[in-house]
NUTI-692730 format. One record per residue (C-alpha): residue in one letter; x, y, z; residue number from 1. Coordinates in Angstrom, 3 decimals. Layout:
N
   residu       east      north         up   num
        A          X          Y          Z   NUM
...
END
This chain:
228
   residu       east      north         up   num
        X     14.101     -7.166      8.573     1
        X     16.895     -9.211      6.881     2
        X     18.121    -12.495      7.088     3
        X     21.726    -14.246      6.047     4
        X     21.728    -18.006      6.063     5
        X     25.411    -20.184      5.455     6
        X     26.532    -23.056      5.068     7
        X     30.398    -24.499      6.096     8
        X     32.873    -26.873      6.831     9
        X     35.403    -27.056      9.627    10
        X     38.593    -28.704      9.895    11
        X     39.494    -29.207     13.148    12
        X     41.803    -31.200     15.554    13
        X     40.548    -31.692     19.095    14
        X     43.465    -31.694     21.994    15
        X     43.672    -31.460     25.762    16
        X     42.535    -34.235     28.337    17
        X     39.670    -36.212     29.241    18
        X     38.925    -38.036     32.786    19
        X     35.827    -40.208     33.424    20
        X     36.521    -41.652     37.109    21
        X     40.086    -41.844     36.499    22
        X     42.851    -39.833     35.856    23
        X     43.375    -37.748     32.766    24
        X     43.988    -39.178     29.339    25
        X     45.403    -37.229     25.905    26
        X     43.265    -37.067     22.565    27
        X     45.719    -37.332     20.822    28
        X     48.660    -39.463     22.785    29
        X     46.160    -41.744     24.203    30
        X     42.663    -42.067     22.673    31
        X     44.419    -41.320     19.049    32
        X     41.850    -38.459     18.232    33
        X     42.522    -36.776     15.060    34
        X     41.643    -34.523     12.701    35
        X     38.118    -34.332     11.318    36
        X     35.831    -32.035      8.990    37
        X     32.771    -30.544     11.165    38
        X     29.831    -29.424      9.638    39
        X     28.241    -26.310     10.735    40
        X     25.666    -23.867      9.808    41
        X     23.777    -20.566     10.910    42
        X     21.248    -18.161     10.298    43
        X     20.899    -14.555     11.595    44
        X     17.716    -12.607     11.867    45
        X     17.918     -8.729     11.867    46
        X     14.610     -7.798     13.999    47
        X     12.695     -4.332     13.575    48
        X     12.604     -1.710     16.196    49
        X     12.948     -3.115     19.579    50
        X     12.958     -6.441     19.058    51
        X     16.068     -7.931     19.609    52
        X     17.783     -9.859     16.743    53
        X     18.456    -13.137     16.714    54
        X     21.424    -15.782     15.465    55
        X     21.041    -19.762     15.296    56
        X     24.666    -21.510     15.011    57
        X     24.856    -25.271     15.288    58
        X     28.463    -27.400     14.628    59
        X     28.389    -31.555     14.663    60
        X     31.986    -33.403     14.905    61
        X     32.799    -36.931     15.513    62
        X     36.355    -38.155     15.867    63
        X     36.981    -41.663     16.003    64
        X     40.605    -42.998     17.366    65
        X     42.461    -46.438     16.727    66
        X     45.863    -47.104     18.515    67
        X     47.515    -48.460     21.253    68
        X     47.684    -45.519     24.489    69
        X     51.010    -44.173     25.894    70
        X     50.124    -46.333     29.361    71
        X     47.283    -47.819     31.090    72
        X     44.238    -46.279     32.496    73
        X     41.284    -46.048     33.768    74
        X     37.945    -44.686     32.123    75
        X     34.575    -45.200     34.028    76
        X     34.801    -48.519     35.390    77
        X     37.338    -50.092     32.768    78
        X     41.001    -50.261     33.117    79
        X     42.188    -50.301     29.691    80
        X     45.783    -51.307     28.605    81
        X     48.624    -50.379     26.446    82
        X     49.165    -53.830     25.668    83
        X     46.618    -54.304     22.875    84
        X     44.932    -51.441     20.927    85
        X     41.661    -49.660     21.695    86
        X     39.072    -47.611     19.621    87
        X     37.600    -44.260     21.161    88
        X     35.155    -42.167     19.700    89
        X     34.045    -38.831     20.863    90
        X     31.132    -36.569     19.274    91
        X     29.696    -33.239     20.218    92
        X     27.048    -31.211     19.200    93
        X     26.544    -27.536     19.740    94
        X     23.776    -25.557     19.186    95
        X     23.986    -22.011     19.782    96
        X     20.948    -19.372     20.069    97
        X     21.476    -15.323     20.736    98
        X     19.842    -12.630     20.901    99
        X     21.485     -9.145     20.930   100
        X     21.260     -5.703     20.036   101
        X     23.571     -3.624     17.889   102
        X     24.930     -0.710     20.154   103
        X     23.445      2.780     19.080   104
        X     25.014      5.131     17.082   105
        X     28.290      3.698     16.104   106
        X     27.115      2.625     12.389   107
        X     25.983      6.011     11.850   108
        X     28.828      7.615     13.248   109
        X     30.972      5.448     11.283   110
        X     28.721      5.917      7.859   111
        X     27.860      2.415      7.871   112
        X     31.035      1.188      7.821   113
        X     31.632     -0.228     11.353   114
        X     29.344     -2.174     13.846   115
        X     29.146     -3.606     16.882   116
        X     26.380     -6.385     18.386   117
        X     25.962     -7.628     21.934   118
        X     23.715     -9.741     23.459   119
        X     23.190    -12.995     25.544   120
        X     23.859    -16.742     23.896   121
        X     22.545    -19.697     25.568   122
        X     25.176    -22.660     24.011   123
        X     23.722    -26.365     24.455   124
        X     26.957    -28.885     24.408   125
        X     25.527    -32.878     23.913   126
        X     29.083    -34.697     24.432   127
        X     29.228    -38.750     24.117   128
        X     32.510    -40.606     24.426   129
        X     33.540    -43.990     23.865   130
        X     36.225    -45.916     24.934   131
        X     36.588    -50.310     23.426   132
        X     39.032    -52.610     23.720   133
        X     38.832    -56.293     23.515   134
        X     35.150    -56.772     23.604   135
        X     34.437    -54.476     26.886   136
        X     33.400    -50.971     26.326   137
        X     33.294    -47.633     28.441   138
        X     30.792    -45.051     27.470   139
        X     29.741    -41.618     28.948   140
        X     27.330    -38.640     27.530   141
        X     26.151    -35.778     29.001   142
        X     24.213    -32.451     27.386   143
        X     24.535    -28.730     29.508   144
        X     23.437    -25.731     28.407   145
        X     25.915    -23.041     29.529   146
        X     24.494    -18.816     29.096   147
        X     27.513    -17.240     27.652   148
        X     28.320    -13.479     26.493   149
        X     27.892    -12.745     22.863   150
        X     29.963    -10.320     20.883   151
        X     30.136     -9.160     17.494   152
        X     31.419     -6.764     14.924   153
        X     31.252     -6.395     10.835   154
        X     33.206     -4.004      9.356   155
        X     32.794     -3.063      5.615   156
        X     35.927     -2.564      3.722   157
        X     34.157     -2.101      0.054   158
        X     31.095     -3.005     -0.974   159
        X     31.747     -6.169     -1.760   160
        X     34.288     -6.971      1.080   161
        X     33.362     -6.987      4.948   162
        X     35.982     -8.487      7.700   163
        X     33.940     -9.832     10.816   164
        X     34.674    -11.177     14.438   165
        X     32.340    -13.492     16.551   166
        X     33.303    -14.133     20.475   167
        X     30.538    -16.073     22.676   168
        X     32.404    -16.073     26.362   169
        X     31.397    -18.104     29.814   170
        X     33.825    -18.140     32.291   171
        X     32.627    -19.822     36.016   172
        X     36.290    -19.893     37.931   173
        X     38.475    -22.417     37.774   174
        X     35.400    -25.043     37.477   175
        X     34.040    -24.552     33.998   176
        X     34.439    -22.104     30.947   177
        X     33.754    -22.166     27.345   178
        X     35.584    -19.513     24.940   179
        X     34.130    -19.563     21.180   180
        X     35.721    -17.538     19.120   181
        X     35.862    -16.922     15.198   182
        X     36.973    -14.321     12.591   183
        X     35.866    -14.112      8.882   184
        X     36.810    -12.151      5.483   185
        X     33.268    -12.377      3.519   186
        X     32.945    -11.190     -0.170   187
        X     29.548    -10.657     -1.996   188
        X     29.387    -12.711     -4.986   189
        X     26.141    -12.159     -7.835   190
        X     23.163    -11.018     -6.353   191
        X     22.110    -12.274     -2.475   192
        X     25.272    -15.155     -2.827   193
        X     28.133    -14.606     -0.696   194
        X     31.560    -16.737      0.051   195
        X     33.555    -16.461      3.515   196
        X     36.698    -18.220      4.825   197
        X     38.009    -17.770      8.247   198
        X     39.356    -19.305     11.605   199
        X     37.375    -20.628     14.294   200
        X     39.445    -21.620     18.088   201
        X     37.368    -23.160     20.904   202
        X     38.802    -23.693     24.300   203
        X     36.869    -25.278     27.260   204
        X     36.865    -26.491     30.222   205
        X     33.921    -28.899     31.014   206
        X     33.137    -31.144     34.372   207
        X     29.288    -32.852     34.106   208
        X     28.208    -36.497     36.000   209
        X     32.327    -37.628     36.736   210
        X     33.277    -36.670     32.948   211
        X     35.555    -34.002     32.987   212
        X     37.099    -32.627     29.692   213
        X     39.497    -29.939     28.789   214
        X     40.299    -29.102     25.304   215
        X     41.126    -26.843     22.986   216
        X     40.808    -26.627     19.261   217
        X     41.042    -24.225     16.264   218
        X     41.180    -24.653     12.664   219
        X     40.415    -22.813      9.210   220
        X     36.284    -22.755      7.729   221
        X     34.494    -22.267      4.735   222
        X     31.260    -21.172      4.346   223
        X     28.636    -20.452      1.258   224
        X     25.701    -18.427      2.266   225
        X     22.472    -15.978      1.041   226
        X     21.469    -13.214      2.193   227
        X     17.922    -11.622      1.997   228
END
């Protein structure tokens, strides 16, 4: 049994469109979303025998907006104007849980140096946005829990030195999908301490209770971690 616990820090830029009873409006052109630091974490569990192992990720981000929008529009019930300038604020939470198995025999055929996880990923999404402008507000939040693929490989360069790749996939037609996806170079410091940096690109496609959002996003990490 062994577990590796880390702590990071995101720096991301949402962009795409948003609609809440209306037609869509830009992060960035119209709600003035920019770029912000998200805090994540995780913690894997490697499981004996049959058991299958298990991997907690969570990520936090809130992006707050101030600016006048390229036109008017409407959000919810609220037709807001370019005439005079608005504040929008949009947060989401994700929580990730999977369980997977690594597939047999490739780390031994490899000598240790190369494998390969797969598994199921169940990824809860809490999303809250907020659109103000003189004294009225708009607000909408939903959470949906959306069973995705999970996919993973760690491959050992040196002993000190391991590349990995993370991908957790859902894809439901043109209606909804959710692609996760993140790479990371991770070197061993003194004793169970280790250091990673990588990229991390999200692209989704979400439509809950009227509020419809598609966005994509992507952006360089850092992480400290132990491992036991």
């Amino acid at each position: 049994m062994g577990i590796e616990a880390a702590l990071g820090v995101w720096n991301v830029k949402p962009q795409g469109d948003l609609a809440y009873r209306g037609d869509p409006v830009s992060l960035e052109d119209d709600l003035k979303l920019g770029y912000d630091v998200r805090i994540f974490g995780r913690v894997k569990v490697d499981m004996p025998l049959m058991i299958p192992n298990i991997y907690f990720m969570f990520s936090r981000v809130k992006n707050d907006g101030d600016g006048s929008s390229t036109g008017d529009f409407v959000f919810g019930d609220i037709l807001f104007s370019n005439a005079s300038p608005l504040s929008s604020s949009l947060e989401m939470d994700e929580y990730d849980l999977a369980l997977y198995y690594g597939i047999p025999f490739i780390k031994t055929a490899t000598l240790g140096k190369l494998n390969i996880d797969a598994g199921l990923n169940i990824k809860l999404v809490d999303l809250d946005v907020t659109v103000s402008q003189s004294g009225v507000s708009e607000s909408k939040q939903y959470t949906v829990p959306l069973p995705m693929l999970y996919l993973g490989g760690q491959l050992q360069i040196i002993k000190s030195l391991s590349l990995e790749a993370e991908a957790r996939i859902i894809s439901l037609g043109s209606a909804d999908y959710f692609y996760d996806l993140l790479g990371r170079v991770k070197y061993n410091l003194i004793g169970p301490a280790f250091i990673a940096a990588g990229y991390r690109y999200e692209d989704a496609q979400l439509d809950r209770r009227g509020l419809r959002i598609i966005s994509w996003t992507g952006g360089p990490f850092l992480e400290i971690g132990l491992f036991f």
